[in-house]
N, C-alpha and C positions, 0 to 999 in steps of 0.2 A: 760608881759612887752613889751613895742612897739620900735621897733628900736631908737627912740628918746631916749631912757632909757640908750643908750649905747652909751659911749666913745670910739669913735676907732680911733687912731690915728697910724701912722704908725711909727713904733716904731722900728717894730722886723724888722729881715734879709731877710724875706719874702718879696718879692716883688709882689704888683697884684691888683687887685682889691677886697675891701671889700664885703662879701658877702652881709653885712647887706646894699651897696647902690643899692639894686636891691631886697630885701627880707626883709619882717619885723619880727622878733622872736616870734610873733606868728603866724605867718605862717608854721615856722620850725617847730612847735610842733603841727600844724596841721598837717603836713604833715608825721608826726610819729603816730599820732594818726587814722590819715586813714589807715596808716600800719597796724597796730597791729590789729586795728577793720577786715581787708582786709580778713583774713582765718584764720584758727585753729590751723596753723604752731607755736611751742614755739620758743620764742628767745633766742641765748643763745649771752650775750655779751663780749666779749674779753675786762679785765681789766688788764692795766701792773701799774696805779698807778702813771702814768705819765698825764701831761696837756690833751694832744689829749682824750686819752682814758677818763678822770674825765668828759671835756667837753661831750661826747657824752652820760655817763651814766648820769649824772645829767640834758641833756635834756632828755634825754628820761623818767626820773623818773618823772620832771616836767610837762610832756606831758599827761602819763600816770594817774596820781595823777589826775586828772582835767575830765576822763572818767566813767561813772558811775561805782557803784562798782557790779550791778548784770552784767555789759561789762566787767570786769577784771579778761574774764576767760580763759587766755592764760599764763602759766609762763614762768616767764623770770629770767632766770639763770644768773649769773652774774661768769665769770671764771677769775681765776686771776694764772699764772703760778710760782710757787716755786721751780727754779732750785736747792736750798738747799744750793748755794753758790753765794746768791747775796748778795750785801753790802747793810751791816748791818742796817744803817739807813732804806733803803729804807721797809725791810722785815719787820720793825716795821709798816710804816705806812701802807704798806697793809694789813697784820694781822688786825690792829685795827680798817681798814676801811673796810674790809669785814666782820667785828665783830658789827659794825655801820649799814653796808646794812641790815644787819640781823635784825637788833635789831627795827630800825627805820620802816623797813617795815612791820614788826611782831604789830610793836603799830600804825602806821596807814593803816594797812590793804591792802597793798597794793601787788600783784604778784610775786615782788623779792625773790633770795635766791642767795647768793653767796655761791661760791664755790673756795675751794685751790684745784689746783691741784698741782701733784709733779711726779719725773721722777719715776718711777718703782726701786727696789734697784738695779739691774742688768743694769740698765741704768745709775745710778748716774756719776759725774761728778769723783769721788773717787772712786768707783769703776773702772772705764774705765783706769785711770792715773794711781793710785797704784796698784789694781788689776791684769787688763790686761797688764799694762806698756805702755797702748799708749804714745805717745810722746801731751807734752802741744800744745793745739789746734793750729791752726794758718791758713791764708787766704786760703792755696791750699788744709789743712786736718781742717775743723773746725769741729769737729766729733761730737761737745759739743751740737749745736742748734739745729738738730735734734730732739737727744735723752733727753733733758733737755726742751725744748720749745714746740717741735714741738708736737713730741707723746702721752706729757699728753694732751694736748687740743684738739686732735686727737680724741685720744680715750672714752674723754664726748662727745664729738658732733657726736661719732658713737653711742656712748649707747644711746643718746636721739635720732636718728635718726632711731634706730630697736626699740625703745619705740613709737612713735608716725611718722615716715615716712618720714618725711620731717624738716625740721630746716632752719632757720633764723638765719645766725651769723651778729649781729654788728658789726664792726668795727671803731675804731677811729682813720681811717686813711685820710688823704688830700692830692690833689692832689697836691698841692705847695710844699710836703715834697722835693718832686724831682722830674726831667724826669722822672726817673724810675719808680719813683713810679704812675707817670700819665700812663704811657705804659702800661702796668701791669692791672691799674682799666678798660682802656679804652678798652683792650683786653677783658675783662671777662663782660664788659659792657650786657645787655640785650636792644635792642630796645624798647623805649618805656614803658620803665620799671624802678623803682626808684633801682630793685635789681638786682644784679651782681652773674656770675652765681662762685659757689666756684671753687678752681683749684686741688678741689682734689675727692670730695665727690657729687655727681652727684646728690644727694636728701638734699644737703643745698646750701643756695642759701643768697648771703653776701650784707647786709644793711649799706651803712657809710652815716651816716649823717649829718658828718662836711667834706664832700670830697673837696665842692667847699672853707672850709673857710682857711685866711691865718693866721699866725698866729698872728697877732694884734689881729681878732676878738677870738681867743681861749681867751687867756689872759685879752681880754676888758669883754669877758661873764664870765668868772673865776672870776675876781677881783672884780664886781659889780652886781653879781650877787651869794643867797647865798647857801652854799651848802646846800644837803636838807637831809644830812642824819649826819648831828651834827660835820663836821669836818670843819674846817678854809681853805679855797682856801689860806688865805694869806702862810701860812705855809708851804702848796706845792710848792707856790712863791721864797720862802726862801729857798726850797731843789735847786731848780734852778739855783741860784746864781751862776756863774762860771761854771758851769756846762754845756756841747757843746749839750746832746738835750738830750731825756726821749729815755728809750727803750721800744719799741712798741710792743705791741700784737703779736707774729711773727707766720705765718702762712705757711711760706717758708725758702729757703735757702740761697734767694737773700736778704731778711732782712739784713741790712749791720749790723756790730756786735757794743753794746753797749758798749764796751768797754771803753771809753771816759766819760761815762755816768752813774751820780749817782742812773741811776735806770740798769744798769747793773750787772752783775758777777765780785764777789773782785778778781776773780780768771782769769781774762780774758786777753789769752797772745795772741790774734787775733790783737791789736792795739799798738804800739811800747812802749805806757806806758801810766799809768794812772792815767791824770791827775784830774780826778773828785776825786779820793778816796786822794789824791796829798792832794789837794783844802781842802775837809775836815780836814783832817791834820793839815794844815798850819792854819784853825779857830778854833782847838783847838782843836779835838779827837786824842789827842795824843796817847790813847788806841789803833789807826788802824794803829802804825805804823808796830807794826808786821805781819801785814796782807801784807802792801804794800811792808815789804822785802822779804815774802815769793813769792807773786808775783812776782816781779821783778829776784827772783832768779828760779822760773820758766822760765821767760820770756829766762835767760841768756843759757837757755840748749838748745835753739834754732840756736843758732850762729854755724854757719858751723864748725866752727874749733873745736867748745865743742862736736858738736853732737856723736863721737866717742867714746868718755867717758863715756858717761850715755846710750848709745843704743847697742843692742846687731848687730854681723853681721849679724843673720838669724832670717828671719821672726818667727813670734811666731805660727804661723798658719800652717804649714808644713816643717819650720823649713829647708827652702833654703836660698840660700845667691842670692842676686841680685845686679847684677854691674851695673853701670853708663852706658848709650848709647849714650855719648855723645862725645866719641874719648876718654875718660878720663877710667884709670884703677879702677876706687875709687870703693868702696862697697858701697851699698845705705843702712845709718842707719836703722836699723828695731827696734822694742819693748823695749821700756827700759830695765835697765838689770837687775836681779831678787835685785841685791846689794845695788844698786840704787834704787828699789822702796822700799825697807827696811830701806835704809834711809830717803827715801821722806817721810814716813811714819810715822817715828820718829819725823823729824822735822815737821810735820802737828801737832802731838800732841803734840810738845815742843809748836809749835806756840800756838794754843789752850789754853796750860796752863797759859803761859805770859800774851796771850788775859786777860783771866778771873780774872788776879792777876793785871790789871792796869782799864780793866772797870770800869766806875763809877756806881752808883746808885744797889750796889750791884746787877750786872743782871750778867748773864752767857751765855756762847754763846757754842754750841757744834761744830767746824766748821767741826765734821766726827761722824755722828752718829752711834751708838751699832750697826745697823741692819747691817753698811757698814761693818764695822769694819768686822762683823761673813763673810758677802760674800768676802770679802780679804782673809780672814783666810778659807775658803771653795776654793775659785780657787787656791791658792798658793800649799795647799795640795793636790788638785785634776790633778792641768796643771804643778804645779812648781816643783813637788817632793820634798817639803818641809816639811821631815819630821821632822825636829828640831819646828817644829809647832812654828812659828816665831811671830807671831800677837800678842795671848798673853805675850810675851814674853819682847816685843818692847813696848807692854801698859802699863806693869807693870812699867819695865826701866822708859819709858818717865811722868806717868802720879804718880807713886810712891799709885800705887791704881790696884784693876780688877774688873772687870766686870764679870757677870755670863758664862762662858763659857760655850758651850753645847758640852758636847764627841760625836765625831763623829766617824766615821766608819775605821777611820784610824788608831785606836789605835795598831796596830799591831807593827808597826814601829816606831820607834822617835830616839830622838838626837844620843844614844846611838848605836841602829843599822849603822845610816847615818853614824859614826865616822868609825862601823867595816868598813861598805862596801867601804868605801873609801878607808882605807889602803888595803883591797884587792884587789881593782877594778885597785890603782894604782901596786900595786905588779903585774898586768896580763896585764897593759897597756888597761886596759878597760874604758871607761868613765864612774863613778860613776852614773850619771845623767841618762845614758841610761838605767843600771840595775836598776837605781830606779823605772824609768820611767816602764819600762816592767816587775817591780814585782808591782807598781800600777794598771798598767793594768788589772793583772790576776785577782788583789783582786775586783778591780771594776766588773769584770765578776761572781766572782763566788760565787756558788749556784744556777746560771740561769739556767733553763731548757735548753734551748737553745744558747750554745756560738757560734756560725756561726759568730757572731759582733767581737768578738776578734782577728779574724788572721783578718780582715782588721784593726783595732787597732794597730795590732802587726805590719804588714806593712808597716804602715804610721810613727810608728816610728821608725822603721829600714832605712826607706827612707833619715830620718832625717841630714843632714850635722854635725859628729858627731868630726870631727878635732877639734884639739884644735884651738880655736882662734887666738892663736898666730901665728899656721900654715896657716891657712887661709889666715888671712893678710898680712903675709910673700907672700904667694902664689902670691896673685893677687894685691897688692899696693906694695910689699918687705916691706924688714926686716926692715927698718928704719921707717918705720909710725907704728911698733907693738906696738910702747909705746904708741901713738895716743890713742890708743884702751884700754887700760889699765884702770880698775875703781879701786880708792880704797878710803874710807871713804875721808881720809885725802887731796882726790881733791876736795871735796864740801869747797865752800863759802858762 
């Protein structure tokens, strides 16, 4: 198709110059096609299921499609990231469009295979918040993109790169996105070279093929051009509507967060509120309103004045208390509090259940899958000394069902012990937690040949700030902010 073939009109908020008044689209796909022919290097391409990215793998398939098929002997991996908590819409249409790449390049013969990736269970975004008790992400702790974005497409493009040496990542990124995003390409730039070197991996080396274009020409090649792997561009068009922009292939940490944005996370308390899952809403998924309260009532544990109520005073990690350095006596919120993530817990699988009792088209939606579920119920026993083994407990309650539990090694101890040792531990003025904690200890040690690991074990929790909280906060804010700090069911909204 010859530049003549396409309507570009300047439309969008991008301002700049058309690529197509200086380049003809077959030129573009010339010049993908000297790529590929160029070495032996596979490509792997970053898909988030948004415009930029659609444009770049549909030229390149276009490109590709049109080289002989004894030349089509490089594969090209197509990755698409599954943080396991993005909205709903959008998880459909990359499912069915990497079910499409599949399918369509299996019948015309062509190098493709996409790929889902997804964070690790120990990474998930539920695990971290309920699990660990992080606090819900936000601009100065966004813990989420990382371990949800970053690592699974990390870790394909290391396994093809100790498979074959070297890799070629696409990207469908433009320089017109932003300053920033021009700074960034132009840094990693190669002289004289169409490819840019990666900013992580020293044996991949990053291809964007729509860098120079704005976004009139995404939208005028989208629109007028058809997809080639059986899906409607108009319908991508339509996820668009209202909606402030796509979340992009993220490859870093400066990636600004999607939040705004119907191909982001339902769960994302990085942006003040969400108005793309809003927007849905208000055209008619009335289904997602329990998602946007449960967000939004995320969002609300952020506010300085809550944070006291849901977070514990001592870090989860060595279990010290850290004050303000800023003239101010305040304690700095640390890890949710184990009470609080018991409810957060609850209410994810109330949310859940609602979800699946107001969806249309009889579908279902898990928004915490079994595998997370068992790793909550594994740290809370293991870090929480939760031996009333609370997960099952709180699923049963909430979901009026169970699930296969697996016995684990804890069986020694449960609700009934935790009841003794507590009338004891208070009879001696001991902290129950602590004796939990240092008879968990023991049992995690033994039978080992070797315990040398346990008096540093034992150590580290004796090190632990073991006052009562109440004392604490007395201590260092006084007695009149103890209440501040006080969690109990009946403060959730």
């Amino acid at each position: 198709m010859s530049t003549d073939n396409l309507d570009v009109s300047n439309t969008g908020q991008e301002k700049g110059e058309s690529v197509f008044d200086s380049r003809s689209l077959e030129d573009i796909y010339e010049e993908i096609r000297e790529a590929y022919l160029a070495d032996e290097r596979p490509w792997v391409i970053g898909y988030s299921g948004g415009k930029d990215s659609t444009t770049a793998l549909q030229l390149i398939w276009y490109a590709i499609k049109e080289i002989p098929d004894e030349q089509q002997t490089k594969p090209i991996h197509v990755i698409s990231s599954d943080t396991l908590v993005e909205t709903p819409k959008i998880v459909n249409h990359i499912t069915s469009t990497l079910e499409n790449i599949n399918e369509y390049a299996e019948k015309e013969d062509l190098p493709f295979e996409a790929h889902k990736v997804t964070p690790k269970v120990d990474d998930s975004f539920w695990v971290n918040l309920i699990g660990r008790g992080y606090p819900a992400p936000n601009q100065t702790f966004r813990w989420c993109t990382e371990r949800l974005k970053i690592d699974p497409a990390d870790r394909f493009i290391e396994n093809k790169v100790s498979e074959h040496g070297e890799v070629i990542v696409v990207l469908g990124v433009r320089k017109a996105e932003s300053a920033t995003r021009e700074q960034v390409m132009d840094l990693h730039s190669i002289d004289g070279s169409i490819l840019s070197r990666h900013n992580k991996f020293a044996n991949a080396f990053v291809y964007t093929p729509i860098e120079d274009w704005i976004v009139d020409d995404v939208w005028s090649y989208l629109l007028q051009v058809e997809c080639p792997w059986g899906k409607e561009n108009r319908d991508l068009a339509a996820l668009y509507q209202e909606a402030d922009d796509e979340c992009p292939m993220v490859i870093d940490t400066k990636t600004p967060s999607c939040g705004n944005s119907r191909f982001g996370c339902w769960t994302c308390t990085v942006v003040s509120e969400d108005k793309a899952m809003q927007n849905m809403i208000d055209e008619g998924d009335e289904w997602m309103e329990p998602l946007l309260e449960f967000r939004d009532f995320l969002k609300s544990t952020q506010d300085p004045d809550e944070k006291p109520k849901y977070r514990q005073v001592k870090g989860r990690q060595h279990g010290y208390v850290k004050t303000k350095t800023n003239g101010d006596n305040g304690i700095i919120p640390r890890a949710h509090k184990f009470e609080f993530c018991k409810d957060l817990l609850r209410k994810l699988l109330e949310t859940q259940k609602e979800v699946n009792e107001q969806i249309p088209d009889d579908e279902e939606m898990d928004l915490i899958r079994d595998e997370e579920l068992r790793e909550i119920r594994r740290i809370w026993r293991e870090e929480r000394a939760d031996w009333e083994d609370s997960v099952p407990k709180i699923y049963r309650e909430a979901m009026e069902e169970d699930i296969g539990w697996v016995q684990d090694d804890y069986g020694a101890f449960g609700e009934t012990e935790a009841k003794l040792l507590k009338e004891i531990a208070d009879k001696h003025d001991v902290p129950p937690e602590l004796v939990q904690r240092l008879l968990d200890t023991e049992l995690q040690h033994h039978g080992m040949k070797r315990r040398a690991s346990i008096y540093n074990e034992i150590d580290k929790v004796m090190r632990e700030d073991w006052r009562p909280m109440e004392e604490i906060v007395a201590d260092i804010e006084g007695e009149e902010n103890v209440e501040n700090w006080q969690y109990t069911s009946e403060s959730q909204t």
